[in-house]
C-alpha positions in Angstrom: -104.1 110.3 137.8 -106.5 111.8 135.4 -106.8 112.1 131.9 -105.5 115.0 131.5 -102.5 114.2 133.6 -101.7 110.7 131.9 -101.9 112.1 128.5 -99.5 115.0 129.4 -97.2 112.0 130.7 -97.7 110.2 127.6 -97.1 113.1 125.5 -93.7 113.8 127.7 -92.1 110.7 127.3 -92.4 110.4 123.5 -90.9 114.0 123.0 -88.1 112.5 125.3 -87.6 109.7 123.1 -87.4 111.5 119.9 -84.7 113.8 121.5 -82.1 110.8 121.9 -81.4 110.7 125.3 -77.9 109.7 126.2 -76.9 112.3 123.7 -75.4 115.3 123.6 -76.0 118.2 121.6 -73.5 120.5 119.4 -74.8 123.4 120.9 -74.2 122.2 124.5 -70.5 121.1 123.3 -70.0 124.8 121.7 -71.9 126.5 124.7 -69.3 124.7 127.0 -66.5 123.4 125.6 -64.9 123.5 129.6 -67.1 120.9 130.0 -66.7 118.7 127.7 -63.1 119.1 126.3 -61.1 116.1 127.1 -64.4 114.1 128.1 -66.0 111.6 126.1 -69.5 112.2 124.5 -72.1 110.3 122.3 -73.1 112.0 119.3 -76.0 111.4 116.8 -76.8 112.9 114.0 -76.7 113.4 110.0 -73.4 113.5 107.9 -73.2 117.1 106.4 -71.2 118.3 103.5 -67.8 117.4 102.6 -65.0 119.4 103.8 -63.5 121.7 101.8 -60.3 120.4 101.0 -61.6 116.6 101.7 -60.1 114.7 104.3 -60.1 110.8 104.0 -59.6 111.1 108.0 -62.7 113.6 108.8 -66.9 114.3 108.1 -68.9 117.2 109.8 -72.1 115.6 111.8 -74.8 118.1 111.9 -77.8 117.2 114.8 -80.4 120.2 114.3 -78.7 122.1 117.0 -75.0 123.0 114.7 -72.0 121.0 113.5 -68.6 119.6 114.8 -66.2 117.5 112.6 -65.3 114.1 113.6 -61.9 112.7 113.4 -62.2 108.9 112.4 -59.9 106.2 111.4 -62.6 104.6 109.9 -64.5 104.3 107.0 -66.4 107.9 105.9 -70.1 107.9 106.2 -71.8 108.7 103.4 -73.0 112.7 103.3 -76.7 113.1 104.7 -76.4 109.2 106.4 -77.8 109.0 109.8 -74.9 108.5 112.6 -74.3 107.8 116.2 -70.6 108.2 117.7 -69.1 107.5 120.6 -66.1 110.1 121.3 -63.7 112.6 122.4 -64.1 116.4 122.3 -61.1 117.8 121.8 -59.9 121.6 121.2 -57.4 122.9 118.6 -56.2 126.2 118.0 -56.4 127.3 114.1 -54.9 129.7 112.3 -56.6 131.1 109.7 -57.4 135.0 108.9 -57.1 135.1 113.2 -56.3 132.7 115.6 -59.3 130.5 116.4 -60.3 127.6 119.4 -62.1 125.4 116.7 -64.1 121.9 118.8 -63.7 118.4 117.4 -64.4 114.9 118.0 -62.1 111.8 117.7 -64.4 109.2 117.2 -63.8 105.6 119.1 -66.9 104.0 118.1 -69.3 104.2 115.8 -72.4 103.0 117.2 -74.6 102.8 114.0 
């Protein structure tokens, strides 16, 4: 292998280990939702605002690529704390101004 070659390698797999492999993204999850409604997922990502009216039952985890709320029956993260989730995507239908399929998560485990 040469240089050139080994430190493209080496430059590879650190990306790949920043990205959180095992993960999925939001933005996969919203591409798809077919794909992953009804299917369990691993999340990881930051706690974002609260939700507006506040739910004892419910945070938004943001991950760079957008945001989904999480359903918990645990305790609430703290906003901006680092997260990792183990779930279920699920789809609901909202009524607000229109009718709306709005993606969520029913957390199982929280893995940190």
């Amino acid at each position: 292998m040469t240089m050139t070659a080994a430190a493209l390698t080496l430059a590879a797999a650190l990306v790949l280990a920043g990205c959180g492999l095992g993960y999925t993204r939001v933005r996969e999850i919203k591409a798809t939702p077919d794909r992953f409604v009804n299917k369990e997922v691993r999340l990881q990502g930051t706690v974002g605002k609260a939700i507006d009216p506040p739910r004892p039952d419910a945070y938004v985890l943001r991950d760079g690529s957008g945001e989904i709320l999480v359903m918990t029956k645990g305790q609430l993260p703290a906003q901006d704390a680092g997260v990792a989730v183990r779930g279920i995507v699920r789809s609901v239908v909202s009524r607000g101004a229109q009718w709306s399929l709005d993606l969520r998560v029913e957390e199982t485990e929280r893995l940190r």
